[in-house]
C-alpha positions in Angstrom: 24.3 19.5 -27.6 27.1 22.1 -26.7 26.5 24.4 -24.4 25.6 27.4 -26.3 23.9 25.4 -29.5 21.7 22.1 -30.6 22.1 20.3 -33.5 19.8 17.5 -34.8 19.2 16.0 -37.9 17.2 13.6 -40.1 17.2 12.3 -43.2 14.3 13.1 -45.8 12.7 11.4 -48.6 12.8 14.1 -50.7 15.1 15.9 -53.1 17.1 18.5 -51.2 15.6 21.6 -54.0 11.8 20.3 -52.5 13.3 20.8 -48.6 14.8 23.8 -49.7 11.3 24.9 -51.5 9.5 24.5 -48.2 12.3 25.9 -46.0 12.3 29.3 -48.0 9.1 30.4 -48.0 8.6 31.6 -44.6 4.7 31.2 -45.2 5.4 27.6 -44.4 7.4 28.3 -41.5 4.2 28.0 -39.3 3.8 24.5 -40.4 7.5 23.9 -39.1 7.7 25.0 -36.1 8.1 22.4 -33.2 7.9 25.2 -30.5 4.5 26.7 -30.7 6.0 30.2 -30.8 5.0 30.9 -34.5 1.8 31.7 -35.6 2.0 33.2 -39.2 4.3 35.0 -41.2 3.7 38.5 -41.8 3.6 38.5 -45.7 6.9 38.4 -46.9 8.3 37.2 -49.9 10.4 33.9 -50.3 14.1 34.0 -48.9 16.1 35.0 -52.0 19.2 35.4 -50.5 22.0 36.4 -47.5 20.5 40.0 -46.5 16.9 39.3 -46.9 14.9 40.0 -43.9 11.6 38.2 -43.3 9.0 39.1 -40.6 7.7 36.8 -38.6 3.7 37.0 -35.6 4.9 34.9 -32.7 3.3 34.4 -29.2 5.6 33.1 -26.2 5.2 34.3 -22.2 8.9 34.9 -22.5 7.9 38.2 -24.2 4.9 38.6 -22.7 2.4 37.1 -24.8 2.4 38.3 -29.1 5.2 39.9 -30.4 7.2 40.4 -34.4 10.2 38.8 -35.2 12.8 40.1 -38.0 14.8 37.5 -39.4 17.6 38.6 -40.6 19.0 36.0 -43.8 22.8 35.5 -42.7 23.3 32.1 -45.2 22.2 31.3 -48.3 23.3 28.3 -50.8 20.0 27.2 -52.8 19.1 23.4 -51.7 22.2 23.5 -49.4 21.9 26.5 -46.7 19.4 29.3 -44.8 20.2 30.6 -42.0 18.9 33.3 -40.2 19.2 35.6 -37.3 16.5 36.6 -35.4 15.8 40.1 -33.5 12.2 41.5 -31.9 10.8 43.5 -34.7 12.7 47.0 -35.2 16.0 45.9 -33.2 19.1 44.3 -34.6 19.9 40.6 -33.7 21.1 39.9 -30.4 23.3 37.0 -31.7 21.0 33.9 -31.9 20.9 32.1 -35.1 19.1 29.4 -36.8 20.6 27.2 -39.6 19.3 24.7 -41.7 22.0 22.6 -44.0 21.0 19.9 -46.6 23.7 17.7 -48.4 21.8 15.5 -50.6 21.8 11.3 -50.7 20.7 11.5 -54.0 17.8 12.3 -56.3 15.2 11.9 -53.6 16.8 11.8 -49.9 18.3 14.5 -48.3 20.3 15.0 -44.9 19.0 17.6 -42.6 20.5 19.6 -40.1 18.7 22.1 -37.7 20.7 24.3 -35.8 20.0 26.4 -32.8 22.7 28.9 -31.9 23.1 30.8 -29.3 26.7 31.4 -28.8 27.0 35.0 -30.1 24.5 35.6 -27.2 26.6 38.4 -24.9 24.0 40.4 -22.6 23.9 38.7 -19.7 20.3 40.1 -18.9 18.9 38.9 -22.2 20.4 35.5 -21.2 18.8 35.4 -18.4 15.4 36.8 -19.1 15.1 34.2 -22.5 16.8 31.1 -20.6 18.3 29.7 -23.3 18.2 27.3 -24.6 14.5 28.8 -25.3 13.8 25.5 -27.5 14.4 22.1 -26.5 15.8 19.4 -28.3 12.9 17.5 -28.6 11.1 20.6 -30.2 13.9 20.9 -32.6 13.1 17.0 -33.6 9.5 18.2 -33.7 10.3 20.7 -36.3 12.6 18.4 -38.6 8.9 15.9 -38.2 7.2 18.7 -39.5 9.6 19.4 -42.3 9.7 16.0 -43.4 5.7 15.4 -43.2 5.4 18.6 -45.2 7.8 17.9 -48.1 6.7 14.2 -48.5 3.1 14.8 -47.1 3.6 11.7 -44.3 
């Protein structure tokens, strides 16, 4: 862990275009999530593609209990890259980012990295009212356990 981002990864028995299946449809997300703050996505369509936004129902007492979430598609390389930025519904990212890269170990395994980014994070009262890092490490382990139990179903 740096001091403005946490990394972890995993390797998965799946190919990387099943992870990727999983990891784009933000429907699934829920099923993900190691922190508890998601709760369902707000009928979007699959992540097609850098510029896609997807909206997101979360609960957290950081913002005072259920709020939205726009995430704002910054990466996309199918079965390699999403990444996204998120912003509270109807406001334009304040500079965290999540990023998810797979570089496949062939046919049916697949390295996964899970990126939590908060460098581009520069108002100082937002940093201090969030307390980043927001998510743990362990949580982002969590989440990776979830990925993996979804894609191979143990």
């Amino acid at each position: 862990m740096s001091d403005n981002k946490i990394t972890v990864q995993r390797t998965i028995q799946a190919s990387s275009a099943d992870v990727f299946d999983v990891l784009s449809n933000p429907e699934r997300h829920v099923q993900l999530d190691g922190s508890g703050f998601v709760i369902s996505d707000e009928k979007t369509d699959r992540i097609q593609g850098t510029g896609d936004v997807f909206t997101m129902n979360m609960t957290g007492d950081h913002m005072g209990g259920d709020y939205q979430t726009e995430n704002h598609v910054t990466g996309y390389s199918q079965n390699q890259l999403l990444a996204w930025q998120t912003a509270p519904a109807g406001q334009e990212p304040p500079g965290w980012q999540w990023v998810w890269e797979l570089e496949s170990e062939g046919s049916d395994s697949t390295r996964v990295r899970h990126t939590y980014d908060w460098s581009n994070v520069t108002d100082e009262a937002l940093l201090k009212k969030v307390g980043f890092p927001l998510v743990t490490e362990a949580q982002l382990e969590e989440s990776l356990d979830n990925l993996s139990q979804a894609v191979t179903g143990s």
